[in-house]
C-alpha positions, 0 to 999 in steps of 0.5 A, a space after each residue: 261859309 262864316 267860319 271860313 269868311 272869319 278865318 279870312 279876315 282874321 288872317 288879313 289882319 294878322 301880318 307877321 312882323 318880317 314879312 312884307 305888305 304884298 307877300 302877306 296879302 299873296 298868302 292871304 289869297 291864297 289861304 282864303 281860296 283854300 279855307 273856301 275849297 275847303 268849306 265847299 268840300 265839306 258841304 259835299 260830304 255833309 250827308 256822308 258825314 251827317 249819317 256817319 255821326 249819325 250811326 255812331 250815336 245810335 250804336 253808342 245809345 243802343 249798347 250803353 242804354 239797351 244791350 250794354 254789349 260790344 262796348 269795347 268795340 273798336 276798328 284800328 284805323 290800319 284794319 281799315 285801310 287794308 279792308 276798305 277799296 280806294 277806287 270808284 266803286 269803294 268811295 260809292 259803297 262808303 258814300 252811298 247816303 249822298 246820293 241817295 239823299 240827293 235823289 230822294 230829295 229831288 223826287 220830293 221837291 219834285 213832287 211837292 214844291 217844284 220851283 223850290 228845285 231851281 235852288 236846290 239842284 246845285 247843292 243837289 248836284 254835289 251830293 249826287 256827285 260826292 262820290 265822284 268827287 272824294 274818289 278823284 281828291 283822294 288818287 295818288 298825286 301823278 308825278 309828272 315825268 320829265 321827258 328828253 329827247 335823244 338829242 337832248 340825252 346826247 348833248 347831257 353826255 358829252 357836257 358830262 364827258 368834257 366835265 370829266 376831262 377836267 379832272 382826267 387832266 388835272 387831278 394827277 399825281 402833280 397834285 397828289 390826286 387832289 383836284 385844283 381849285 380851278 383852271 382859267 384860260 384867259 388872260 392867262 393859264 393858271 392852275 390854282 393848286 390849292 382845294 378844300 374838302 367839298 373839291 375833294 369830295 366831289 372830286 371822289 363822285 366824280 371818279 364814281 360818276 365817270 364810271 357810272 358813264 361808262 367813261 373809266 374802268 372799275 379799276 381805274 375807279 379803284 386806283 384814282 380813288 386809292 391814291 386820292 384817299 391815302 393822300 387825304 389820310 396823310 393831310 394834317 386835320 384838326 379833330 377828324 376835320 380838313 382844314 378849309 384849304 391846302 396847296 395840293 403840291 406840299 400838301 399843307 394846310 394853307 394859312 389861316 388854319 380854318 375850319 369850315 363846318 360846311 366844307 367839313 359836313 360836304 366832305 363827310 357826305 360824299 365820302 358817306 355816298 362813295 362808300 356803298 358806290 365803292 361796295 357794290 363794284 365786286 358784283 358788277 360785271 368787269 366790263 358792262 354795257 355802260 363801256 360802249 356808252 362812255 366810249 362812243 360819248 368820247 368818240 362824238 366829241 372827236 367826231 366834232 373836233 375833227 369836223 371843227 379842224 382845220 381842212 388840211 389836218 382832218 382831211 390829211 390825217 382821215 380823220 372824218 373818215 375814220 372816225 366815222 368808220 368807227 362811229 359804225 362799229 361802236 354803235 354796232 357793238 352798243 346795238 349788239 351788246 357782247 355777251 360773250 367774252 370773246 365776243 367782248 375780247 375781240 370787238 375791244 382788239 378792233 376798236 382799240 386798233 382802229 383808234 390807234 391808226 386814228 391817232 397815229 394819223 392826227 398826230 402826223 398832221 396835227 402839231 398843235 399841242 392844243 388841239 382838241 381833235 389830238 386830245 380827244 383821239 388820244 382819249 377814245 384810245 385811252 379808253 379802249 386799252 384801258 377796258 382792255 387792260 381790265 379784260 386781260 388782267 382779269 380774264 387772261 385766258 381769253 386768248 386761249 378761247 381762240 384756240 382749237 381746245 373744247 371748253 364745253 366743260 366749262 361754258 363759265 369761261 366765256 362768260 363776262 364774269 363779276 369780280 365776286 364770281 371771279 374770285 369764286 372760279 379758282 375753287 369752282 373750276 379747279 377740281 374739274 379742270 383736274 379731272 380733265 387733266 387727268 384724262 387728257 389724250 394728248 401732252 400738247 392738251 394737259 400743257 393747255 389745261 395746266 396752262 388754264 389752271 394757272 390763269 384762273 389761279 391768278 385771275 382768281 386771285 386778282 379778284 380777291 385782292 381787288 374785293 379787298 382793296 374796295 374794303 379797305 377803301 371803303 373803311 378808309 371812306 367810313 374813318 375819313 367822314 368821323 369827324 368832332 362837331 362839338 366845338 362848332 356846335 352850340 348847345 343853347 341856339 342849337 346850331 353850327 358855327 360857320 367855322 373854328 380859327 385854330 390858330 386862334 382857339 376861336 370859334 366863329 360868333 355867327 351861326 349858320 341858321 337857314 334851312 334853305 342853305 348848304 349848311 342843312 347837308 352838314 346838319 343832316 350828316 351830322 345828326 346821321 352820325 350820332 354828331 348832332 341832336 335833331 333838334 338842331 335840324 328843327 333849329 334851323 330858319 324857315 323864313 318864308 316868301 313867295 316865287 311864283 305864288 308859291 311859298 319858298 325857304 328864303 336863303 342868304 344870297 338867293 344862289 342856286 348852290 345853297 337851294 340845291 347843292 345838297 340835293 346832290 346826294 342827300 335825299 329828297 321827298 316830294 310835296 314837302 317844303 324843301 321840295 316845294 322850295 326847290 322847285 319855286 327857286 329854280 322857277 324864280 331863277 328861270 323868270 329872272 333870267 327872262 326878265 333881264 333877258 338873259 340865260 338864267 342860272 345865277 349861283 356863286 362863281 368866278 367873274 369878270 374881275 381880276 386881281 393884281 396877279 391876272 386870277 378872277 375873283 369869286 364871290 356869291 351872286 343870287 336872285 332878287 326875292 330869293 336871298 335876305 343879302 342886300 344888292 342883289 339885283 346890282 350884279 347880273 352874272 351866269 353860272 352855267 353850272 347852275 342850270 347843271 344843278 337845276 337838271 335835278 329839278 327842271 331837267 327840260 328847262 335846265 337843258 334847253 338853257 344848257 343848250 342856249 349857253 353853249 350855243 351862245 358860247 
C-alpha cells in the first residue's frame, strides 16, 4: 500500500495550473480509489504472479546453467491468446497456484498456529478466490441496450416525418432545391432564403433519411438529390470550397465573401455519407417494406389533424372514419408484407383511391389553406401515387399479371425486383419470351408476349439509366467533398483557422483548438482525404473537467452541437474519452435542466429577440461547467433540437424530454 499511499499524496500536490481547486481534489479521489483497487488487485494475483516469476527464473537458470538448450524459446503473445481459455474454467488452470496456496496455508496455520488464522483468513480469502476474481474483471464490458416503448418508437417517427415536411415544403425549386435557412411563424412568416454548406449537406441526409423512413421513393431521392447537386455545382466557390452563405433564390454568394473551415469540413462530410447511401440503391428492392412504414407515420399525423379539427369539418368531410378505415388496411398490409408484385400493385391502387376519396372529402369542407388535416391528407396521397408511379415506371407489366395469360414460364415477374435484377431481366428473359413466342397458339398470345417483351425492354432500361444516373451522383458527391485546406491550415501549431476573407486575402488569426468542438469533424474529413496531417488531429485541445464525477473534454460554449454534432456521421467507439465526453455532457445537461427546473437541451439557436425587421436573432447558448465562454449561466433558452441530438447518447431520457416539450407545447 506505500507506493499507492506515495502515488496519492504525490498527486494532491500536483495541481495543474488550469484546473480549478475542487475539480483537482475530485480527480485526486478518484485516482487515490483507483491506485487502492489496484494495490488491492495485485495482492490477489500475488501467488499467481509470485509462481509465475518463479517458473521464469528457474527455466532460465536451468538452460543457461545446465542444458544450455531452448534458449531461444519464446511464446508470441498472439499464440497465447488463441491458445488460452478466457472462462471460468481457463482463469482456474492458469491460476491454480492461488488457491492452492491459500489452502495449504489454512490446513497449516490450522494445525500450528490456530489464532494466527483470524488474521490471516481475509487475505487467505482473495487468494482462494483469485480465480474468480480475474475471471469476472476480465469479461467484455456488457454494453447496456437501450430500450424503447412502442409508443415511444411511434412518437420518434412522426417527430421524424413532421421534420421532413420542412424540407418537403421548402427545399424546391423556388430556392433551387437549397434548403432555406429557417422559417419563423411568429410574428410574422419569414422564409430566410439564404444556406450555407453545413444546411446543404444535411438537407442532402435528410433526402437520404426520409427514404431510410420509408417516407419517399428511391426515385424521389435520386431526383431532389440530382437537382440539389447540379445547383451546388453551379455555385461559385473558392478553391473547391462553399463560401459561408448564399441567397438560395440568385444563387450568389452573399457578402462577405467567406470561408468557414467548419462549415466546409460538414459539407464534405455528409457528401462523403451520401455517397455509399447513393451506392447501395440499385440493390434495394424498388419498394420495400420500409414503404408502409413511412405511409402509415403520415397516416398518424392525419389521424391527429382530423381529431385535433374542427367538429363540423372532420366530421362533414368523414374524415375520422375514413381515416381509420385506411389506418386498418395500412396496418393489414404493414402485417402482411406483399410479396408479390401484384400483391404489392393492387393493395398501393387501393390505398392510393382510398386517400384520394379522403382528400376529395376535406377539401370539400375545409377552406383553410392552413389546415393541417388538408396538408397531411394531401401528403399521405402524395406518398401513394408516388410509390405507385415508382412501381409503373419500373415494372409496367404489372397490369398484364391480371390478365388470363400463363406466366408460369417466368415466375421472375411477379417478383419486387432490385433495380440491378431489373436491368439484368431484359438479357435474362428475353431469349425465353422468344422461345414462347415462337410457339404461341394463338395471334391474341404472340401480341401479349410482344407486348411483354416491350416493357422489360423499357423497364430493363430505365433500370440501367437510373443505376447510371446514382453514379454520376455519387462522383458528383466525391468531386464536391475535394476541397484545398492549405491556406486555412497552419503548418506551426498544426491547426484550421476558423475561416478565410477572400475578399481580403486574409486568413483568420484565431485557431480552432478544441477536440470537443464541431471543428474535430472538419479535421477527421480532412486527414481521411489526404488534406491534413494526423497530427493535426493530436493538435487539438483536450482540456479536461468533471460532470458528474466523470472526466469530460471542456468545449467553447458548453452546447450540445459542438459535443455531438459530428457524431451524426463520423464514427464513434466506446470507452474512449470522446465517448466518455459525450455521454457526461448530456448527463451535465440533463442535471442542469432539473437544477433550473426546466426541459434540458441547451445548444446554439434562434430565441426570443428580434431585430428591426421582425427576424429572431441566433447565437450560442450552453451549460455552466461544460464551456470555457464566460456568462453562461445568464441565459437560460431550449433548444429542442438538442435532445434530438442527445438520441444518439441517451436515446430514453433524450425521448422522455422530447415527449415533455411537446406536451408542453
Amino acid at each position: 500500500l506505500i507506493p499507492s499511499l506515495m502515488a496519492s499524496a504525490l498527486n494532491v500536490l500536483q495541481k495543474p495550473v488550469d484546473v480549478t481547486l475542487g475539480q483537482h481534489l475530485a480527480a485526486a479521489v478518484r485516482l487515490t480509489r483507483q491506485h487502492f483497487v489496484q494495490a488491492l488487485f495485485t495482492l490477489v494475483c500475488l501467488p499467481h504472479e509470485a509462481f509465475f516469476s518463479l517458473d521464469a527464473v528457474l527455466r532460465s537458470v536451468w538452460r543457461m546453467l545446465i542444458t544450455h538448450t531452448q534458449l531461444l524459446e519464446w511464446n508470441p503473445s498472439g499464440d497465447s491468446d488463441r491458445d488460452s481459455r478466457t472462462d471460468f474454467v481457463g482463469s482456474c488452470r492458469t491460476m491454480w497456484i492461488a488457491p492452492f496456496m491459500a489452502a495449504a496455508a489454512v490446513i497449516t496455520l490450522a494445525a500450528s498456529r490456530p489464532a494466527a488464522l483470524a488474521v490471516a483468513v481475509p487475505i487467505l480469502g482473495l487468494w482462494f478466490t483469485a480465480p474468480a476474481i480475474a475471471w469476472w474483471i476480465s469479461r467484455p464490458l456488457a454494453r447496456r441496450r437501450e430500450r424503447l416503448s412502442a409508443d415511444q418508437i411511434l412518437f420518434l417517427r412522426k417527430l421524424s416525418r413532421k421534420t421532413w415536411a420542412f424540407f418537403e415544403t421548402f427545399v424546391g425549386p423556388d430556392d433551387h432545391w437549397l434548403p432555406p435557412d429557417n422559417y419563423q411563424e411568429h410574428p410574422t412568416s419569414v422564409i430566410a432564403h439564404r444556406t450555407s454548406p453545413t444546411n446543404m449537406g444535411l438537407a442532402l441526409l435528410a433526402n437520404l433519411s426520409a427514404y431510410d423512413f420509408g417516407t419517399i421513393s428511391a426515385g424521389k431521392l435520386v431526383e431532389r438529390t440530382a437537382k440539389a447537386l447540379h445547383t451546388m455545382e453551379g455555385l461559385e466557390r473558392h478553391r473547391g470550397h462553399f463560401y459561408n452563405w448564399y441567397d438560395t433564390r440568385s444563387l450568389k454568394p452573399l457578402p462577405p465573401l467567406y470561408i468557414s473551415s467548419v462549415d466546409s469540413g460538414n459539407l464534405a462530410g455528409h457528401l462523403l455519407t451520401l455517397r455509399p447511401g447513393l451506392l447501395a440503391l440499385p440493390d434495394h428492392k424498388i419498394l420495400g417494406p420500409r414503404l408502409f412504414e413511412g405511409l402509415s407515420d403520415t397516416l398518424r399525423i392525419a389521424t391527429e389533424a382530423a381529431a385535433a379539427a374542427p367538429a363540423g369539418v372532420a366530421s362533414g368531410a368523414h374524415a375520422p372514419a375514413q381515416l381509420a378505415q385506411l389506418q386498418q388496411d395500412l396496418e393489414s398490409a404493414t402485417r402482411s408484407q406483399p410479396t408479390t408484385l401484384m400483391a404489392l400493385r393492387l393493395c398501393l391502387d387501393q390505398l392510393a383511391a382510398s386517400a384520394a376519396v379522403v382528400v376529395a372529402g376535406v377539401e370539400a369542407y375545409d377552406a383553410d389553406p392552413e389546415s393541417q388535416l388538408r396538408w397531411w391528407a394531401r401528403a399521405f396521397a402524395g406518398q401513394c401515387r408516388d410509390a405507385l408511379d415508382e412501381l409503373t415506371f419500373f415494372t409496367p407489366w404489372a397490369e398484364l399479371l391480371s390478365s388470363e395469360n400463363n406466366l408460369g414460364d417466368f415466375p421472375d415477374l411477379d417478383e419486387i425486383p432490385t433495380l440491378r435484377e431489373l436491368a439484368a431481366l431484359e438479357v435474362k428473359l428475353l431469349p425465353a419470351i422468344d422461345h414462347r413466342r415462337s410457339s404461341a397458339v394463338t395471334s391474341a398470345e404472340s401480341a401479349w408476349l410482344g407486348e411483354l417483351q416491350r416493357l422489360i425492354t423499357a423497364a430493363s432500361q430505365h433500370a440501367g439509366a437510373r443505376i447510371a444516373a446514382i453514379k454520376g451522383l455519387a462522383l458528383l458527391c466525391d468531386a464536391l467533398s475535394r476541397m484545398e485546406y492549405d491556406f486555412l491550415f497552419d503548418k506551426t501549431r498544426h491547426l484550421l483557422a476558423i475561416g478565410y476573407n477572400v475578399g481580403e486575402n486574409r486568413r483568420d488569426s484565431s485557431y480552432y483548438d478544441l477536440l470537443a468542438s464541431e471543428a474535430r469533424f472538419s479535421c477527421f474529413v480532412a486527414i481521411a482525404q489526404g488534406q491534413l496531417p494526423q497530427e493535426s488531429w493530436f493538435a487539438l485541445g483536450r482540456l479536461l473537467t468533471t460532470a458528474g464525477g466523470e472526466p469530460i473534454l471542456l468545449s467553447w460554449s458548453g452546447s450540445m452541437f459542438e459535443y455531438l454534432m459530428p457524431l451524426l456521421v463520423m464514427p464513434t467507439y466506446e470507452h474512449t474519452l470522446l465517448d466518455q465526453t459525450c455521454k457526461a455532457a448530456v448527463a451535465r445537461q440533463i442535471e442542469y435542466g432539473k437544477i433550473r427546473d426546466v426541459p434540458w437541451g441547451i445548444s446554439e439557436c434562434g430565441y426570443n429577440a428580434i431585430d428591426v425587421h421582425l427576424n429572431y436573432q441566433y447565437r450560442a447558448f450552453g451549460v455552466p461547467g461544460l464551456g470555457l465562454k464566460r456568462g453562461l449561466a445568464e441565459d437560460l433558452v431550449i433548444a429542442p433540437y438538442a435532445s434530438a441530438l442527445a438520441l444518439m447518447v441517451a436515446p430514453e431520457e433524450a425521448c422522455l424530454n422530447l415527449e415533455r416539450l411537446a406536451a408542453e407545447g
